[in-house]
DRENVEXVEX-434317 format. One record per residue: chain; residue in one letter; x, y, z of N, C-alpha, C, O in turn. Coordinates in pm, whole numbers. Example, Ala and Ser with C-alpha at 12.3 -4.5 7.8 and 13.67 -1.06 7.14 Angstrom:
BEGIN
<"A", "A", <1319, -569, 780>, <1230, -450, 780>, <1320, -330, 780>, <1424, -332, 846>> <"A", "S", <1285, -225, 708>, <1367, -106, 714>, <1290, 3, 787>, <1341, 114, 804>> 
This chain:
BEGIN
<"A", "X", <2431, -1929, 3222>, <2498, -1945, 3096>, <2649, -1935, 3119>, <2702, -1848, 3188>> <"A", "X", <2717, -2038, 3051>, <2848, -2012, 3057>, <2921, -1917, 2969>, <2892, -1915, 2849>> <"A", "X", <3012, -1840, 3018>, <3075, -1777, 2944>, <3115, -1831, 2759>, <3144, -1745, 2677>> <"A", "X", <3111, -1946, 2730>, <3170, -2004, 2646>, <3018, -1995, 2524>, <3018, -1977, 2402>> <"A", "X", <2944, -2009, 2586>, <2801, -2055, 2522>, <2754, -1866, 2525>, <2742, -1768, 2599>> <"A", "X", <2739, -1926, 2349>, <2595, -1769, 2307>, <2482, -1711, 2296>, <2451, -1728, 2178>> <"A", "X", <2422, -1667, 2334>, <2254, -1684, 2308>, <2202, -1654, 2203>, <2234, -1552, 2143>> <"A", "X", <2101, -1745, 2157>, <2003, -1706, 2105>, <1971, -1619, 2035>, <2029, -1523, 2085>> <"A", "X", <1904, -1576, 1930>, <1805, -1440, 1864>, <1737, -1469, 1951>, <1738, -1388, 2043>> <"A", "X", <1656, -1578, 1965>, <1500, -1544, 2029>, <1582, -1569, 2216>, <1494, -1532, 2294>> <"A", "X", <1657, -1595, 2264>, <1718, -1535, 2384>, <1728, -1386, 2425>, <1692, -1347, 2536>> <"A", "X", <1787, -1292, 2313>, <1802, -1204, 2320>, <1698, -1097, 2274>, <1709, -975, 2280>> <"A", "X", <1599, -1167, 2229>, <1472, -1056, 2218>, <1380, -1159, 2321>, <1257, -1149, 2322>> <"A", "X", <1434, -1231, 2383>, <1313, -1204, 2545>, <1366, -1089, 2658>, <1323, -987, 2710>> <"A", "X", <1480, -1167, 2662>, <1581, -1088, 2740>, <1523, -896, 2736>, <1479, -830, 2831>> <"A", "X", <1545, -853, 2593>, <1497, -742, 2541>, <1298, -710, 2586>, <1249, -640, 2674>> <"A", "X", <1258, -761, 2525>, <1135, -769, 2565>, <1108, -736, 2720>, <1052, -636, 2764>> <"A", "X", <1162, -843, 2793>, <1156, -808, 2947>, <1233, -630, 3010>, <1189, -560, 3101>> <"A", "X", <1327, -609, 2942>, <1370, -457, 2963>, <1262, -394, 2957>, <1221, -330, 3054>> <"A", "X", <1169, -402, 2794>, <1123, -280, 2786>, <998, -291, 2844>, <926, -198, 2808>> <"A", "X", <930, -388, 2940>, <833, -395, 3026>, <883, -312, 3138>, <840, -203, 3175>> <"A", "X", <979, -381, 3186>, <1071, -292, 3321>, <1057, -150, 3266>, <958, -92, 3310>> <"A", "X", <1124, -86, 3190>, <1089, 55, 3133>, <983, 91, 3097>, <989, 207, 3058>> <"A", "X", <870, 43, 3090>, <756, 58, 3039>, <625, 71, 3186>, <516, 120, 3212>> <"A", "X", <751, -25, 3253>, <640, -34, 3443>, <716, 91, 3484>, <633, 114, 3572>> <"A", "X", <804, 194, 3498>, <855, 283, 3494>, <980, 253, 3605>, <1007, 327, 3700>> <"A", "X", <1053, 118, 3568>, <1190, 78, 3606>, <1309, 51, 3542>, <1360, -51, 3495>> <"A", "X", <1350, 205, 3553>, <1440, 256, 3426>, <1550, 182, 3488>, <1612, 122, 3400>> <"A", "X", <1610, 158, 3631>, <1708, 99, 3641>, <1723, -96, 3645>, <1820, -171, 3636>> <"A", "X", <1598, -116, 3659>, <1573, -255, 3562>, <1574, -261, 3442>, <1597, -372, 3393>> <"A", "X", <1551, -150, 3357>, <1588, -188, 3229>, <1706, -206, 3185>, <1751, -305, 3128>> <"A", "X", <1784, -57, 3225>, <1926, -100, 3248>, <1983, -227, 3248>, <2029, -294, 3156>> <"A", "X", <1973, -244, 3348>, <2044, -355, 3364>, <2009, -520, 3295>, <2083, -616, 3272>> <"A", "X", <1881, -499, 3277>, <1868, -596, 3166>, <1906, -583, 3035>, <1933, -683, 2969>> <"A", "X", <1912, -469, 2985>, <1944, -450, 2868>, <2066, -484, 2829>, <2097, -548, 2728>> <"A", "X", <2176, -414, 2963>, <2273, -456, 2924>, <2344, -592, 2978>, <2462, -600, 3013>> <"A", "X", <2261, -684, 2978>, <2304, -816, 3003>, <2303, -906, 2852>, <2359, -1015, 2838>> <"A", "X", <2252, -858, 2782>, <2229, -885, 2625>, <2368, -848, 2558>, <2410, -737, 2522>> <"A", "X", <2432, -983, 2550>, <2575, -928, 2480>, <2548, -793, 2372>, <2436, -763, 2330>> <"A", "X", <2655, -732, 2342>, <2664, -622, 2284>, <2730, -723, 2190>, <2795, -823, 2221>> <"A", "X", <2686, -658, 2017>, <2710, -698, 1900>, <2871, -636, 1884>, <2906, -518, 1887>> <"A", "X", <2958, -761, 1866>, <3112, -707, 1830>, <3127, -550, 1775>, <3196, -472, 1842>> <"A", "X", <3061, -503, 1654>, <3094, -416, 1576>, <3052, -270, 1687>, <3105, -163, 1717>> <"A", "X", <2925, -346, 1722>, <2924, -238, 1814>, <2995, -209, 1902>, <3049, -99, 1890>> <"A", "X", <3021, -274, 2005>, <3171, -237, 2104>, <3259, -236, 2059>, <3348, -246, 2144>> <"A", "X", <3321, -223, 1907>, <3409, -173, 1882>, <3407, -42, 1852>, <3500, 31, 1885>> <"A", "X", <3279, 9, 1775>, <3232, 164, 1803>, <3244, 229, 1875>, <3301, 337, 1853>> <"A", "X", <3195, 193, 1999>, <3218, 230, 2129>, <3335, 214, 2224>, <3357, 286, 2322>> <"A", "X", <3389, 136, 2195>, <3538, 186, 2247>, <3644, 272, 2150>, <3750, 304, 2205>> <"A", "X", <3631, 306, 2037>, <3687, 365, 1937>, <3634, 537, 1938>, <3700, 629, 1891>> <"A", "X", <3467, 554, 2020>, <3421, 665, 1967>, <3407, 760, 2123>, <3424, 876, 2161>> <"A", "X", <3367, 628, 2180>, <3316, 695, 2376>, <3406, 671, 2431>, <3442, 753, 2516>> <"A", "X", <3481, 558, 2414>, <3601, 536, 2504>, <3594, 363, 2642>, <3502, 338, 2719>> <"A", "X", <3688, 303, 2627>, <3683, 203, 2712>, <3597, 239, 2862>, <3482, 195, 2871>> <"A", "X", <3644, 305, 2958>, <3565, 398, 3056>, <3370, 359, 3033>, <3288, 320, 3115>> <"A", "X", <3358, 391, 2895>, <3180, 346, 2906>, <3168, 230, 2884>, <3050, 212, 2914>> <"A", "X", <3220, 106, 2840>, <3217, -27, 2841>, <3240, -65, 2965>, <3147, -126, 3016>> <"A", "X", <3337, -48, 3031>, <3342, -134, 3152>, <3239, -54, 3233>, <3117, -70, 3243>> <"A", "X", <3305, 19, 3278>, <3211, 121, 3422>, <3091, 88, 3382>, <3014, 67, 3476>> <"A", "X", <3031, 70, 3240>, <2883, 11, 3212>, <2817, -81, 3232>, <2697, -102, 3218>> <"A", "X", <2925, -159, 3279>, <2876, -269, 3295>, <2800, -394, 3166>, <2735, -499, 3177>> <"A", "X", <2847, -319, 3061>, <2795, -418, 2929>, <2826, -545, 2925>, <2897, -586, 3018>> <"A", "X", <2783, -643, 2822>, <2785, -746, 2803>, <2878, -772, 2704>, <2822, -731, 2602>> <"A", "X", <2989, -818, 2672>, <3112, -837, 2612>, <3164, -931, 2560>, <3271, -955, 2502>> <"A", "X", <3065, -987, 2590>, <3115, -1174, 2549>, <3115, -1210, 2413>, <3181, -1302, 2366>> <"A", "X", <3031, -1127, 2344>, <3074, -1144, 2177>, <3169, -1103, 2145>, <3249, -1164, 2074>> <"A", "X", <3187, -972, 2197>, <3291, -918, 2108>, <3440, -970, 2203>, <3549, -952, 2147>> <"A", "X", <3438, -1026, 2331>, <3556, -1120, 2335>, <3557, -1188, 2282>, <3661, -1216, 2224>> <"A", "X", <3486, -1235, 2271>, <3522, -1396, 2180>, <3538, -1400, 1993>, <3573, -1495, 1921>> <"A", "X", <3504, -1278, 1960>, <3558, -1230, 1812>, <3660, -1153, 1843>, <3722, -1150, 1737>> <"A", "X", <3726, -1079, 1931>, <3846, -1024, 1924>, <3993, -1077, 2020>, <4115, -1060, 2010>> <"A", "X", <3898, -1152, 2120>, <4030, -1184, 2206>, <3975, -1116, 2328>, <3905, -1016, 2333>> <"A", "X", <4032, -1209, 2452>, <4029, -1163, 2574>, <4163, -1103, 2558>, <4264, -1152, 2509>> <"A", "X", <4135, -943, 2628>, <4188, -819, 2649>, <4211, -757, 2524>, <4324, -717, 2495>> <"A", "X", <4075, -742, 2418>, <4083, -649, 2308>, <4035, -504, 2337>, <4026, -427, 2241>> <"A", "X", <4005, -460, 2460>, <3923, -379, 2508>, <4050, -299, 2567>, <4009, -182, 2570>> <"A", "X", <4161, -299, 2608>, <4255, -256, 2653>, <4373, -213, 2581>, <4458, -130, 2611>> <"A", "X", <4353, -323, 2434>, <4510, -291, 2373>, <4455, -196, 2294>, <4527, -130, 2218>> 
């Protein structure tokens, strides 16, 4: 997927779906990481950088691409 292009509802609840098998086969660090390949909903990473702090977005390795593309590349910094 290109950065430019969004996924899906039903993208993002396979995507989801497949986590919670991985967590469910007892591969908590596959879930992880699938989970957070599922852009994060704007409002939400704005929560989260407002409440936890930038530090858990990046080092997290989340998915950001919504909420770049509703706030601007480098809204996560200013």
């Amino acid at each position: 997927m290109r950065k430019t292009e969004t996924m899906t509802i039903g993208e993002k609840l396979a995507i989801t779906n497949r986590a919670f098998e991985l967590l469910h086969a007892g591969d908590k660090e596959g879930f992880d990481r699938t989970i957070r390949s599922v852009p994060m909903p704007p409002y939400l990473a704005q929560a989260a950088k407002d409440t936890i702090g930038v530090d858990f977005l990046i080092d997290g390795g989340w998915n950001l691409s919504e909420a770049n593309a509703e706030f601007g590349d480098g809204w996560l910094v200013r």
